[in-house]
Structures are given as C-alpha cells and as structure tokens.
N, C-alpha and C positions, 0 to 999 in steps of 0.2 A: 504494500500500500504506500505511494506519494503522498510524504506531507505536504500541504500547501504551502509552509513556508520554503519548499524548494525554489530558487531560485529563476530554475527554467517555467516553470507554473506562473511566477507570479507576473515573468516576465510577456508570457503566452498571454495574459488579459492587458497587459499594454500594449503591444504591440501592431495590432491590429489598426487603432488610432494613432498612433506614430508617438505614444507616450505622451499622452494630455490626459490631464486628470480627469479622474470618475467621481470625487467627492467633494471638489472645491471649485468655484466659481464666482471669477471678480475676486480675489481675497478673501472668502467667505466659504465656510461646509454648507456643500447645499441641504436642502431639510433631508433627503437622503440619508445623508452621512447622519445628521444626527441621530435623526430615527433608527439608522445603524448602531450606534453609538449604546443608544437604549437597550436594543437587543443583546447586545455585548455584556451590559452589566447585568441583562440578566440570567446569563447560562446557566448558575448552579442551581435556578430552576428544572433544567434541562438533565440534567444529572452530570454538568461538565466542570470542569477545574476553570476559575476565573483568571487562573494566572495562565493558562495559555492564550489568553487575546484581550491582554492588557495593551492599549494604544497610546498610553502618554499620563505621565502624572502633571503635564502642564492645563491650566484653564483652555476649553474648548474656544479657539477664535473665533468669532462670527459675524465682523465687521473689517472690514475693506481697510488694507494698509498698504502703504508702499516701503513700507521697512523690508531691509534684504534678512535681520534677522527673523522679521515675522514671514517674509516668503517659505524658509527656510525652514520656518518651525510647520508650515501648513505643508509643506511639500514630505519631511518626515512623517506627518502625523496622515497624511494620504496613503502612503506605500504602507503604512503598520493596518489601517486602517483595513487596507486591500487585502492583508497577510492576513488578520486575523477573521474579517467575511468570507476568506477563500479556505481557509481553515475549520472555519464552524456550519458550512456546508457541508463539506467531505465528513466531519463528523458525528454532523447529525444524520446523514443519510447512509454512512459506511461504516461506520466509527471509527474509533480514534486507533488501533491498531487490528494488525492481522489476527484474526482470530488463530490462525493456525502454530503464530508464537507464543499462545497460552495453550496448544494443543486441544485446540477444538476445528475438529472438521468438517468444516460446513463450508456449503457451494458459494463463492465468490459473486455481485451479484452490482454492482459498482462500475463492469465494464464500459453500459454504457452512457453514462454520467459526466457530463461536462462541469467541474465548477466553475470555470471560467466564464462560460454561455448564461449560466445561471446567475452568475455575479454580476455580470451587465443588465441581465433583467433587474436585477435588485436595486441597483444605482437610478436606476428610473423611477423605482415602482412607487406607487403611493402609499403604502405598509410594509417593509420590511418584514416585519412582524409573520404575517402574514406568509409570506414567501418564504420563511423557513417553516414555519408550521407543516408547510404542504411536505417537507421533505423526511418528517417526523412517521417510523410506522402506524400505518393504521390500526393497526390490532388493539383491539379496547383493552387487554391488559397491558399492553404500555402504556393506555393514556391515563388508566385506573393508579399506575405503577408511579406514574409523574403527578399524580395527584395527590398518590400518599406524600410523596417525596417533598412535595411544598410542603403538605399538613407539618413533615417532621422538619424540616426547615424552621419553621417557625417555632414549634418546641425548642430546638434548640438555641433559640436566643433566650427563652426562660428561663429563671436562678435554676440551681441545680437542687433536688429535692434529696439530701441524705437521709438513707434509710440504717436503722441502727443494726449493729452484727446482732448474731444467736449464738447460743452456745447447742442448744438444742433444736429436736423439730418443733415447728410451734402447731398446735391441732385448735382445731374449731372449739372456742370455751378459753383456752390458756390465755392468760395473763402477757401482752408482748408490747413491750415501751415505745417500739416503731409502728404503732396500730396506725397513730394519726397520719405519720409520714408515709405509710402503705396506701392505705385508702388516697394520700394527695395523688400518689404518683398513678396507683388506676383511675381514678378519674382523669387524670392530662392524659393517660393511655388510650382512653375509653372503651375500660373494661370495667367500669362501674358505671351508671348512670349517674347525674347529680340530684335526682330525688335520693342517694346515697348519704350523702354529707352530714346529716344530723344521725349520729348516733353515739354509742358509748364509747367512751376515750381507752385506749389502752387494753383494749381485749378483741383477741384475733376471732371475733362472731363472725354468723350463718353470711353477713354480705359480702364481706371480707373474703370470706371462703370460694363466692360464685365469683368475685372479680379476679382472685387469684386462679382459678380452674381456667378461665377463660383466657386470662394472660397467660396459662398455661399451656393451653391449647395452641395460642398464635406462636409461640418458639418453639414449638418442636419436642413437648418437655410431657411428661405422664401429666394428664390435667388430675390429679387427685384432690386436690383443695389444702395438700399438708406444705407451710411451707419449710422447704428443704434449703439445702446447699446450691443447688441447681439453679432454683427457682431464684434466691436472689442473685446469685451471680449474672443474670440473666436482667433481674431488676436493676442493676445496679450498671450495667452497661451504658458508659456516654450515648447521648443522644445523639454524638457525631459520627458513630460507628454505626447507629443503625441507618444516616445519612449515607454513608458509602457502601452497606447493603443494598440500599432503594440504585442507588445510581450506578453501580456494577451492575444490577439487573438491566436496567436502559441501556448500556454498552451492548449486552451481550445482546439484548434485544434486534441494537441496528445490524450486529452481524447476519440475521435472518433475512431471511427472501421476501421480497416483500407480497409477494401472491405464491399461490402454489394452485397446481392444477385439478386437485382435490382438497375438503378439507384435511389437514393435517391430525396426525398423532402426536400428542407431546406428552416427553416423558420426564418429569423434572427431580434430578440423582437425588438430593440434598430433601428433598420433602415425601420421597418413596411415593411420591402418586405418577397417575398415568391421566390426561383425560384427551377423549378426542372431541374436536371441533363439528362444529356444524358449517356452512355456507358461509354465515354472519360472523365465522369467530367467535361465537361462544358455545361455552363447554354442551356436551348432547351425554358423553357417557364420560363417568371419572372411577376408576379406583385404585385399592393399594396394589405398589409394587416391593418387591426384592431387587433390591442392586448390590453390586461388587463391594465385597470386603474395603474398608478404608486403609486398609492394612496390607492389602494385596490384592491384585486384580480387578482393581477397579474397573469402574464400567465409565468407557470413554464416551467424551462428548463429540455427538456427531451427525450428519442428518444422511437419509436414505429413502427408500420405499420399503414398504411390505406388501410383497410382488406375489407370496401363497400360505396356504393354511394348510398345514398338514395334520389328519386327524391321527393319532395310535400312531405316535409317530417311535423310530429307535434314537437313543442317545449316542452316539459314536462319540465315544470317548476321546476326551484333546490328548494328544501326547503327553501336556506336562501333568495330565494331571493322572495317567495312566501311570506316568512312571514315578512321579512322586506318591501317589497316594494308593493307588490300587495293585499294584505290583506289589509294594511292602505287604499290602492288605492280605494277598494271596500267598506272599510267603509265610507271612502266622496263620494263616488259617488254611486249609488245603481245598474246603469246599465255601470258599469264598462267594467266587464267581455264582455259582447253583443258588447259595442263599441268595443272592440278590437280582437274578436275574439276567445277568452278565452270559455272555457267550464271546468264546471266539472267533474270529475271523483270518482267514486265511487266504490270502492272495497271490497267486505264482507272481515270483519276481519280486516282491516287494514285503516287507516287515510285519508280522500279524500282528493285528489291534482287536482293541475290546469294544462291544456295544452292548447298549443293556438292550433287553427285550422291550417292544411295548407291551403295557397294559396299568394299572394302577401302583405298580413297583414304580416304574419308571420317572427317573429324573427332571424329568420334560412335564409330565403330568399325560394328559389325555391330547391336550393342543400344542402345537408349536406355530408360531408366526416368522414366514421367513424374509430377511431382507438381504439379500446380500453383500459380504461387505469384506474388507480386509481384518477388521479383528474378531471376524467369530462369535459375534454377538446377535442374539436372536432372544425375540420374545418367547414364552413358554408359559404351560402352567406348572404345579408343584404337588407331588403328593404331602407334601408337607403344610398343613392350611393354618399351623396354631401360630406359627411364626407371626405371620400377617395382625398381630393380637398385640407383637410389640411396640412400641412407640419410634424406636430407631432401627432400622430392617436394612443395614448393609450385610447381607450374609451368604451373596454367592460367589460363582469366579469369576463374574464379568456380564452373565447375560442376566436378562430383566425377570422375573418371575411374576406373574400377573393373578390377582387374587381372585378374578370371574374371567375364566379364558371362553367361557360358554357365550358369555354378553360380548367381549372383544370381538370372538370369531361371527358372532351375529351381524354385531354392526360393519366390521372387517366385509363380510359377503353380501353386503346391502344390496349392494345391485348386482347379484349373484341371482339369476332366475332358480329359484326354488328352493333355495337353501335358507328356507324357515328354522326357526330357532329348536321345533320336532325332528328335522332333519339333522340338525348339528350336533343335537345330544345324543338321536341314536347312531350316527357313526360315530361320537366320540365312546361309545361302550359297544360297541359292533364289533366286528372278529378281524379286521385287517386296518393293518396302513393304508392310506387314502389323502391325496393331495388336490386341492383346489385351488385352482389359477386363479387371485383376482381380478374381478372385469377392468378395473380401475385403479393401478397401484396406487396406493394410499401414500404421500409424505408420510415420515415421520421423522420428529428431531429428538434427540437424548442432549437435552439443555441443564444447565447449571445454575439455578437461581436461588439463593438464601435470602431474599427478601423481595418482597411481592405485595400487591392488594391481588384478593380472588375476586369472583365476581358479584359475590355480595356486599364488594368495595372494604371487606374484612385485610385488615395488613399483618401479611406472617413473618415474622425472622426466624431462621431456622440455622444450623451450626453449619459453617464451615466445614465438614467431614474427610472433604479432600484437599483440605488447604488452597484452593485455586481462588477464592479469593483473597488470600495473600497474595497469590504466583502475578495476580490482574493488579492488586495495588500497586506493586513492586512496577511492575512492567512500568502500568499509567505514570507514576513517579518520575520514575525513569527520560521518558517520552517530554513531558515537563520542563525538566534539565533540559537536555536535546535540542529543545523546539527553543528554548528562551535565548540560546546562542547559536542557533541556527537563524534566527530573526535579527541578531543586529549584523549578521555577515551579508543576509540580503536586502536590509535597508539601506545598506551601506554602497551595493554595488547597483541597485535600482535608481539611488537618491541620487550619481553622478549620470542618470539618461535625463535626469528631469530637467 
C-alpha cells in the first residue's frame, strides 16, 4: 500500500495544473481548505490518529497579503494540507496499512481508487465532509462501530471514577466500600439504568448484581453477578484503551470488500461467534463457535468462499497432528485407532495416513463446510456440544467448530433446490458421505475484532487472545513515526515547484 505522503502521489495531483494551488486563492484558503481543515481535526472520530494530518501549528491565514513571509507560510500550509487530504482518503477507504503485515489475508480491493481524482473533486466541492463520508464502508456495523467510538470518546474526557481493591469475592448482600463508585461507573457504562441511582450506600444489592452480569456479558467475562478479579480488572481498564479497541475494529473494517456477490459469513476469533448476513447487512443467523488454541494453532484471519457441504463426512488426519498426537497415542495403546474410529490408509507410492470414520465419533461432527484455502481450515460440527457452555472457546487446531451445523448447512443450501432443513438432517444421520455443490458460493471472512457495537447498538470489548491487537498498535505507531518524516522531506521538495 502507497502512503500519500509519497512524494510521486503528491506530486501526480499537481501536476496536471502545472503546480497552482488547490487550496488558496488571492492570499487567502479558499472555504474548501477550510472546511478541509474541519475534517482534519476531526478524525479521531473516524477511529484515526490526529497526528498523522497535523497541517500547521500556525493561525489559519485568511486575508490577502503580499508579504513573501506570508506567501511562504500559505504555500507550506497548501502542500501539508494536500498530504494530509491525500492521506485520509486512502485511509479511510483502504486503511492505513496492509493488512497482510499484521497477517490477515484478505482480497486487496483499493486497485481501482484514484486519490488524486478524488482530491480534486474535494477542492471544489461544497462539503468536504460529505465526500469522505461516501468513502467510509457501508456496513451498518461500522457505522454502529463509529458511533460507539464517539459515545466513548466523550467518556473519556470525564474525571476518572476509582473503584476501591477487594481482598475477597464480593456476592449479592456483602458489605463493599466501592458500592457507590461501582454503581457511578455502570451507569456512565450503561449497564445500569439511572432510575438506579437512589439506593443503599455500600452494599453490593440485587441492582448492582444485574448491572454487573451485564457488564459482564459485554467483555467476554462469565456474567454470574459475583464480583471477581476478572470483572474488575476489566472495570478498571482506561477508557483510552477501550478507545483503541472501537478504532482497530474501523481499520480492520476498511480492509474489507466493500460488496460481495452474496451475503457474506462472518466469523469473529476473539468473541467465538459466527453470524451470516442477509442482503441489507444485517445479521439472518448467528451462533457459537470453536477457534484455535491461543497457545497454538490458531485460527488465521482471512476471507474465502464456502464453495460445498459435505454430509458424514471423514477426518483425514493433518500430519502434525498425526505424528504429534496420535502416533504416541497408538504407541500406549495398541487398539487405539478401533476405539476411536481411526483407520488406515494406504497408498502405492506415497506414506500411509490416518482418517477417522464418519459417523457420530467423528471429529468433524455430522457437517463439514468446505472452502478452500492454503491453511486447512474449514468449518465443521463437533461431537463434543458441552464445550460451547464455556465463556472463552479457543480449543481447537485451527479450524472453526460450529454449534448448529444443521441451521448453517440450511441456510448455506438456501438456494439449493430441495434441500429442506428434513433433507439435511436425514442425510446428516443416513448411511454415506455425500457432498453438495453450492449454487452460490457464499463469502466468508475469519475477522479479528475485540471491540464492536452488535446490532442492538449493545458495545462488546472482549480480550485480546491472540495478541494482534498489540501486533496492529505497534505496526499503526510505527507508521506515525514514518509518515511524520516522511512529510517534511516532501514538503520540502514540493515547496521548491511552487
């Protein structure tokens, strides 16, 4: 991805006019620029860092001079001005780095995007404003996403509400000296109502309890009502980190497509749900998943189709996990393989490998959802259903485990002539493997998002599990540096055309 402050970019929007400015006229920013200017200060609406399209700590001129200092100062304050609109275009419509150097593999989508062409419309237009909006995804959970993002924005300019330590758990009835500072801070969370506010001082009661379950619920956290260690480590989190939750969700957002040819499957690591879309973009079926160990084999972020559905399907065992785990397994035990269902396979010329049988042993479950791809990852069900009971559910080697493969493969075969929700139960307990082409490959992305509004405008933070939004801050940081001295080398070589 080309930052905008590349020098040949910024030079490709003057050039065409022979290097006459786009924001100033007569000694003066046209209303353009300044209405520009506006936009600018307000990205960290946007979920964008305000220091990469800072244009000048000097007063905005806006009256006609013939000082060669004052030419000098409008002529600077043009070309930053240019860097930084040429920049928060590509941004908000690409984002700000390649997804594939945080290791997310998703379709590039950018190619054919002029900023340049765009940025001359803008110099004209009579709303700025406006004209980046259009370049923001459509998907109502971004614009849900950028809605929390203000609401907590604004939180975070309020005092900070400290809540007092425990030594113990505190339960509904106990005695807890941070009662009143609890109940302030659900309320600014609004996991309490403010019909809440009048009640007893210093006792963790029945309301307490239901604002605590619920703020429980939004982090990812067993909503019991007891509070724990968890629960306020959780409470006690700056209100500036949930700020750059909300706004790592928008990045990774613009990395997406912005249409697809069907509605899409989205599977989001960090929160173990799955939901698929309707037409409109919003959710039709949603439930729990299994994803990859955080500890090992995680489950990559990445977009594909789900191209068939195979009913009773076999496990063909991965190599590493054939020779780390089931090979030892066989050598303690001699009828390994029989207890579990395991056969092997044997192939002239080539190495034998293990698969399990289909049927209700099997590791797959009844359904498998294929897409194909380079890491070997596929949807499936589980004969294992009490997992799905947990609160945190990274527990497999990579692929997705799906908690109603019955309703996926329903909705999956939609426009599948006959394959009623009767027909897909009885082949999934019928006597053979059986594979179904679908009419319409389905999108589907395996996304990374710890902090979101859902569609009941409800806002979740959920943990970090795989560290990437570290790996995303770090990068974005990074980029910051880069871009800030990367900006005074092309002010510098643009400011000698002018």
């Amino acid at each position: 991805m080309v930052d905008p402050s590349n020098a040949r970019l910024v030079d490709a929007f003057y050039r065409p006019c022979g290097y006459a400015a786009a924001w100033v006229f007569r000694g003066s920013l046209t209303p353009a620029a300044v209405a520009m200017l506006d936009v600018l200060k307000k990205v960290p609406e946007e979920g964008l860092n305000l220091e990469d399209y800072v244009i000048s700590q000097a007063p905005v001129p806006t009256t006609a001079t013939n000082s060669v200092d004052r030419v000098s100062e409008l002529a600077i304050m043009e070309i930053k001005l240019t860097i930084a609109a040429l920049r928060l275009a590509t941004d908000l419509y690409c984002g700000r780095i390649d997804p594939h150097s945080v290791h997310a593999d998703l379709v590039p989508h950018c190619q054919d995007f002029s900023p340049t062409e765009f940025l001359w419309h803008v110099s004209q237009a009579v709303s700025p404003a406006r004209e980046y909006e259009s370049l923001e995804p459509i998907a109502p959970g971004y614009q849900r996403t950028k809605q929390a993002l203000r609401n907590y924005l604004v939180l975070a300019q309020m005092s900070p509400i400290n809540l007092p330590r425990f030594t113990e758990l505190v339960h509904v009835g106990d005695e807890y000296e941070g009662a009143e500072s609890l109940r302030s801070l659900l309320l600014r969370y609004g996991d309490l109502p403010p019909s809440q506010q009048q009640v007893a001082l210093n006792v963790y009661d029945e309301s307490l309890v239901r604002g605590v379950k619920s703020f429980q619920l939004r982090h990812g956290l067993d909503p019991n009502g007891t509070l724990n260690r968890e629960t306020y480590n959780q409470l006690t989190i700056p209100v500036s980190y949930r700020v750059a939750q909300l706004a790592m969700t928008l990045e990774r957002w613009r990395w997406v497509s912005r249409t697809f040819a069907e509605p899409p499957v989205v599977v989001n690591i960090p929160e173990f749900k799955l939901r698929a879309y309707d037409a409109t973009l919003h959710v039709a079926l949603a439930m729990k998943v299994i994803v990859g160990g955080a500890y090992h084999r995680r489950t990559p972020v990445f977009e594909n189709q789900i191209s068939s559905v195979i009913f009773r399907p076999y496990w063909n065992i991965p190599p590493s996990i054939q020779r780390h785990e089931i090979e030892p397994a066989m050598r303690r035990d001699p009828h390994y393989l029989q207890k579990h269902g395991y056969e092997v396979v044997r192939e002239k010329g080539r190495k034998s490998r293990i698969r399990q049988l289909p049927g209700d042993r099997n590791a797959l479950g009844l359904v498998k959802f294929s897409l194909p791809n380079t890491y070997n990852v596929y949807l499936h069900g589980t004969p294992v259903q009490s997992l799905f009971d947990r609160t945190r559910r990274d527990f497999s080697h990579g692929c997705i485990r799906v908690a109603e493969p019955t309703a996926l493969a329903q909705w999956v075969l939609r426009r599948n002539t006959g394959w009623t929700k009767e027909k897909i139960v009885e082949t999934m307990y019928g006597s053979r493997t059986m594979s179904a082409e679908v009419a319409r490959p389905i999108p589907i992305l395996i996304v990374y998002a710890t902090g979101f509004a859902a569609e009941d405008d409800t806002v979740y933070f959920l943990a970090d599990i795989y560290e990437q939004d570290l790996a995303l801050a770090v990068k974005l940081r990074s980029l910051t540096i880069s871009r800030r001295i990367e900006d005074d080398k092309v002010t510098s070589v643009l400011f000698s055309k002018h």
